[in-house]
C-alpha positions as CSV (number, residue, x, y, z in Angstrom):
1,X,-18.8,-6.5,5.2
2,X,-19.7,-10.0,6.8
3,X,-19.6,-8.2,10.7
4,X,-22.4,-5.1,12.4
5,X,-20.3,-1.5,11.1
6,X,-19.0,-0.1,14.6
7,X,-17.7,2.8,12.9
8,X,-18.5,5.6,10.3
9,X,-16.4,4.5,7.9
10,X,-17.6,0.8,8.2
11,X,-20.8,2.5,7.8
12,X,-20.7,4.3,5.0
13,X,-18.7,1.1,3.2
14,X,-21.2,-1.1,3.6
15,X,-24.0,1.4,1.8
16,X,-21.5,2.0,-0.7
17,X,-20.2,6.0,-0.3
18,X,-16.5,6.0,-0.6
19,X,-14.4,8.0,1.8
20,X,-11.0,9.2,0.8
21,X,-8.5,7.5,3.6
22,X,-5.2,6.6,3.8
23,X,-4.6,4.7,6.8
24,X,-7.1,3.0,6.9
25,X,-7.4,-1.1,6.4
26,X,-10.0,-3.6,7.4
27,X,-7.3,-6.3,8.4
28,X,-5.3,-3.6,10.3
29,X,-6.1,-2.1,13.7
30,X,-7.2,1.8,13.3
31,X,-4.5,4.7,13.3
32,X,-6.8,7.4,12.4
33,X,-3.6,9.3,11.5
34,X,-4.5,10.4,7.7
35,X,-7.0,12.7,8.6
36,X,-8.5,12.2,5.3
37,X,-11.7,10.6,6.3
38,X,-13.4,13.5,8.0
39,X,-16.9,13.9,8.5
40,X,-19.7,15.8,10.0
41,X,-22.1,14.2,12.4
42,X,-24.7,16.1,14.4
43,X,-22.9,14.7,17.8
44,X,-20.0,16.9,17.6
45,X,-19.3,20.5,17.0
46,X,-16.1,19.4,15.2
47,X,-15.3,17.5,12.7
48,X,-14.5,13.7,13.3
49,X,-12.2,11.2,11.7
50,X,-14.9,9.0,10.4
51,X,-12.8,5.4,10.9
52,X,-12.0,5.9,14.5
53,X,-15.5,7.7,15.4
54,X,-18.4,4.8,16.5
55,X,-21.9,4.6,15.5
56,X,-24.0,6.1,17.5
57,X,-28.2,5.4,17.2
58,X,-29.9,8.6,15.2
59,X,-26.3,9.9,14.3
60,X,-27.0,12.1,11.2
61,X,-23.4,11.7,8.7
62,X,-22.5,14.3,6.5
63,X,-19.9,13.3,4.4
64,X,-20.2,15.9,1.0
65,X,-21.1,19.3,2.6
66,X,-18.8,22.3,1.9
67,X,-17.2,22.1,5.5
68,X,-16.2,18.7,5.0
69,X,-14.5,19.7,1.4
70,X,-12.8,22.2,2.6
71,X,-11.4,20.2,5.6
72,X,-10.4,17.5,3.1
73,X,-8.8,19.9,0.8
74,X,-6.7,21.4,3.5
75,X,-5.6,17.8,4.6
76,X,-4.1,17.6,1.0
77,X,-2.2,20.5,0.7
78,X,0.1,19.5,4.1
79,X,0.5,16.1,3.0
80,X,1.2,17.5,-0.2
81,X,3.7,20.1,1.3
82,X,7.0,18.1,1.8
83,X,6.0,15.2,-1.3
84,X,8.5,15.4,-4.3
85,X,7.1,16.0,-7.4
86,X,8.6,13.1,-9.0
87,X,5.5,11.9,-10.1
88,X,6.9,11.1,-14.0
89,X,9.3,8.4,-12.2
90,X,7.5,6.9,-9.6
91,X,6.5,3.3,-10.0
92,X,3.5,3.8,-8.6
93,X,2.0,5.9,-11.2
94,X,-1.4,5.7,-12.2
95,X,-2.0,3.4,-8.8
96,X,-1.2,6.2,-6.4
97,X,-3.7,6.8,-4.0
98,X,-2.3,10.4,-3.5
99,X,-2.3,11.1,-7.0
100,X,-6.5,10.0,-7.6
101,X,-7.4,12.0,-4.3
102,X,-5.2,15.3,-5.5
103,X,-6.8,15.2,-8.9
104,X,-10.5,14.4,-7.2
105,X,-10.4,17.0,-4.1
106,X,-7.1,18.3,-3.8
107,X,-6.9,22.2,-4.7
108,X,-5.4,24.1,-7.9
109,X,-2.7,26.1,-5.7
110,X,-0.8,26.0,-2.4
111,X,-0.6,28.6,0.5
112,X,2.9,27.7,0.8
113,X,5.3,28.6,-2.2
114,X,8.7,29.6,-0.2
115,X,8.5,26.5,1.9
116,X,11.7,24.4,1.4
117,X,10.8,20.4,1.1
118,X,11.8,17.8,3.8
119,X,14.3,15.3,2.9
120,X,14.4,11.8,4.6
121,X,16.9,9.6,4.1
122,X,15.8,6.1,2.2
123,X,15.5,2.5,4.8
124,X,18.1,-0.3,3.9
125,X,16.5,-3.1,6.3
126,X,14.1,-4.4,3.8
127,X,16.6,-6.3,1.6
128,X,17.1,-5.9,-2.2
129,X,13.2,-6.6,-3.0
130,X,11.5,-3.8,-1.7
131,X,12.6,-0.6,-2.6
132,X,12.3,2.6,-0.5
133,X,11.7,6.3,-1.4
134,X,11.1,7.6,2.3
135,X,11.1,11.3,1.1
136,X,7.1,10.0,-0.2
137,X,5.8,8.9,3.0
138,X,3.0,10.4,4.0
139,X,3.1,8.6,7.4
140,X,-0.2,6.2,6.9
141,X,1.8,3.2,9.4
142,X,0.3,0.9,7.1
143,X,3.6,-0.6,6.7
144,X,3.8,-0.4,10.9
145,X,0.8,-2.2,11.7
146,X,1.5,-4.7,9.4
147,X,4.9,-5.3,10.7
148,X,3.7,-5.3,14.1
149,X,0.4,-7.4,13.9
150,X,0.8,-9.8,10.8
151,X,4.7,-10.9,11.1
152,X,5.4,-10.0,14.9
153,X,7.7,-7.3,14.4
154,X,8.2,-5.2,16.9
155,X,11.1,-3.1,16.1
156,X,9.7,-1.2,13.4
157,X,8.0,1.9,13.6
158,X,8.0,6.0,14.1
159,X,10.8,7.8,15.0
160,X,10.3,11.6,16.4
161,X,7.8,13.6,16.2
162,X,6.5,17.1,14.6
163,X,8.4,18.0,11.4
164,X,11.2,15.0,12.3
165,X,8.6,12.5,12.2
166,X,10.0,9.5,10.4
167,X,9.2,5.8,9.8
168,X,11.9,3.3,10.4
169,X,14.0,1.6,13.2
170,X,16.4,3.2,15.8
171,X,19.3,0.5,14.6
172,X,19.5,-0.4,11.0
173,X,19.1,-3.9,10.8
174,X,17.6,-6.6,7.8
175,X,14.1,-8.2,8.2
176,X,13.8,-11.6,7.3
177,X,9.9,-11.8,7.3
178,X,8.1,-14.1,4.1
179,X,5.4,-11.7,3.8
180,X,7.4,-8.7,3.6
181,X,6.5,-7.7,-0.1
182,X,2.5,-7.4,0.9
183,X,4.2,-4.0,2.5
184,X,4.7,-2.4,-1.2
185,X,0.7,-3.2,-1.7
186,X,0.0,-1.5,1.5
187,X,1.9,1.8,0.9
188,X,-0.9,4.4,-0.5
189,X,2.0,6.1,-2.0
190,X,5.4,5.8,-4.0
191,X,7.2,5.3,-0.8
192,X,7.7,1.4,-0.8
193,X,7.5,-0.6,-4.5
194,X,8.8,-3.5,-5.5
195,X,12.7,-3.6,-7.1
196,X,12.4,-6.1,-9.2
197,X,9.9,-4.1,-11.5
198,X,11.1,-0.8,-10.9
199,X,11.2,1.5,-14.4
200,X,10.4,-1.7,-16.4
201,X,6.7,-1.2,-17.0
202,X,3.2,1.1,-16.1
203,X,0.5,0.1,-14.9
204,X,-2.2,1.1,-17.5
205,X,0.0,-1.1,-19.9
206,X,0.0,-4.4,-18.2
207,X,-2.4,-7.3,-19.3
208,X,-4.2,-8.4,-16.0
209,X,-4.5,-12.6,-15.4
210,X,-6.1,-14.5,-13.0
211,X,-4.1,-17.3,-11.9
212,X,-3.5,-19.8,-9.0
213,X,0.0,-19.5,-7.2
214,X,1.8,-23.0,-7.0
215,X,5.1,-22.6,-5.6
216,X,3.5,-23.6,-2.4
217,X,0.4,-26.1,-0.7
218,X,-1.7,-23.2,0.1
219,X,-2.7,-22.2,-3.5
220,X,-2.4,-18.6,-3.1
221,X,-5.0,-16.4,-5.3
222,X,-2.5,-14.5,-7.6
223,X,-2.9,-11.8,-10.3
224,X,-0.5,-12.0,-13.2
225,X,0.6,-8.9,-15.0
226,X,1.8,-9.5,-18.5
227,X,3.8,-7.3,-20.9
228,X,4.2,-8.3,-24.2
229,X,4.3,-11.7,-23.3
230,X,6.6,-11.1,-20.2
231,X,5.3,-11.5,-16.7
232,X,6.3,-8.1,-15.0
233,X,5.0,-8.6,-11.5
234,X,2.7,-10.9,-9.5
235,X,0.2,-9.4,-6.8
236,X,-2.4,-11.0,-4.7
237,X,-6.0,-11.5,-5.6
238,X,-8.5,-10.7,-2.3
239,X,-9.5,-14.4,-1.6
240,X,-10.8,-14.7,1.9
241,X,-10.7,-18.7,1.9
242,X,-7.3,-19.1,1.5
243,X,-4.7,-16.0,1.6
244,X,-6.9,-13.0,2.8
245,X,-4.9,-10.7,0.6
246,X,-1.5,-11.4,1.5
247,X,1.2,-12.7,-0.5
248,X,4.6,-15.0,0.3
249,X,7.5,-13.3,-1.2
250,X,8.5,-16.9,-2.7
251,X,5.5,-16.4,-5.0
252,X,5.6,-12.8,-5.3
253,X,9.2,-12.1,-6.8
254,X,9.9,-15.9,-7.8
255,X,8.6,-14.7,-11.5
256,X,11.9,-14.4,-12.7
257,X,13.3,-17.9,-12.9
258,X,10.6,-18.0,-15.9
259,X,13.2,-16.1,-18.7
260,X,16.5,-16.9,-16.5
261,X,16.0,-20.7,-15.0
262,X,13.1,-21.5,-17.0
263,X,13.0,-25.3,-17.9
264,X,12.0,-25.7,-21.6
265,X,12.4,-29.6,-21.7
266,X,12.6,-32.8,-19.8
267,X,15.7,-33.6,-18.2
268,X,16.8,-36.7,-16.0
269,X,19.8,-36.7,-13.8
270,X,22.7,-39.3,-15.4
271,X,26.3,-39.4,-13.6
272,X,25.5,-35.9,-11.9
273,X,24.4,-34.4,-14.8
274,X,20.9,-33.5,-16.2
275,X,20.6,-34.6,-20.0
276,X,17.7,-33.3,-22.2
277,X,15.3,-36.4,-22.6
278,X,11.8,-37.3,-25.1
């Protein structure tokens, strides 16, 4: 990291040791609402959320002992009480957050077998590019925080509390916002993906690309992802010069006009009409 750590979790990043988290992002301001990143430190009797705790001087951080595993494992199995197990049909597959932390530390049975799943019903405000399965959320306010800090809108965010805890908006209403898609990138889970590639491919069978975004002046740093010679989806490359690691939804979802508006040849414009030219 380019600033001082003033957290654990800063901490630990910036020497390398990876702590399982969910809410937390480095251009976001700190929810400490996962509960995922818990550590021991010799300043407290209890355990600590280890992105919301600061650094303290002589502050001795135990981040692998058998309290802290059990802790983490315990975490797992709430947020893991009311999740579908629609794992086979989930887009994000194989990029699931949820999925790499319940195989790495999450536990081979559950306390809770005659416990009936929540159901939450699905957001319509984000238009027809992002597409919402809200029965997933695991309530990281990723999605929140962005809304609220990066495109200024307020309106968004949780509803009740306890068991009817839910993300959304009191009215139903549609956001227009350019950077909406970067929300589908932010969502640990299956919860928010994109529409436009929903069921068409997986992730450990795209071809990865580099490329440059030019549907725009800023030159956005893009990654490409091909399928047997079809572009399937376009995501942002971390490039803190020019677009952080945000995305415009112009040059997120505009992929398509390459097999339906495609322009194969040169045309000029004669009486109103374009005719195919050398």
């Amino acid at each position: 990291m380019n600033v001082a750590p003033s957290t654990v979790f800063q901490f630990c990043a910036k020497y390398g040791i990876n702590l399982p988290c969910f809410c937390y992002h480095e251009k976001l301001t700190i929810a400490g609402n996962c509960r995922m990143c818990l550590v021991e430190v010799n300043t407290s009797m209890n355990l600590v959320i280890a992105c919301a705790m600061p650094l303290l001087n002589k502050m001795r951080i135990y981040t692998n002992s058998k309290r802290v595993r059990r802790a983490r494992e315990n975490v797992l199995e709430f947020l893991l009480l009311n999740h579908p197990l629609d794992c086979p049909i989930c887009d994000q597959g194989g990029e699931c957050d949820l999925q790499d932390l319940a195989l790495v530390i999450g536990s081979d049975r559950s306390r809770f077998y005659e416990f009936y799943k929540r159901s939450v019903d699905n957001l319509y405000c984000f238009g027809p590019l992002v597409k919402t399965i809200m029965t997933r959320c695991i309530h990281c306010t990723r999605c929140v925080r962005f809304l609220n800090e990066i495109s200024d809108i307020q309106n968004f965010g949780v509803v009740g509390r306890g068991s009817m805890m839910e993300i959304g908006v009191y009215v139903t209403q549609f956001f227009s916002d350019e950077l909406l898609g970067n929300i589908i990138d932010l969502c640990p889970v299956g919860a928010l993906t994109s529409m436009p590639y929903a069921f068409n491919a997986r992730s450990w069978e795209l071809q990865k690309f580099k490329s440059v975004d030019i549907l725009d002046a800023l030159g956005s740093s893009i990654r490409v992802d091909v399928v047997n010679n079809q572009v399937m989806r376009i995501l942002p490359v971390l490039d803190e010069a020019i677009n952080e690691e945000w995305l415009t939804n112009k040059a997120r979802f505009s992929y398509d006009a390459l097999s339906v508006q495609r322009v194969c040849y040169p045309q000029i414009r004669l009486c109103n009409k374009f005719v195919i030219v050398s």
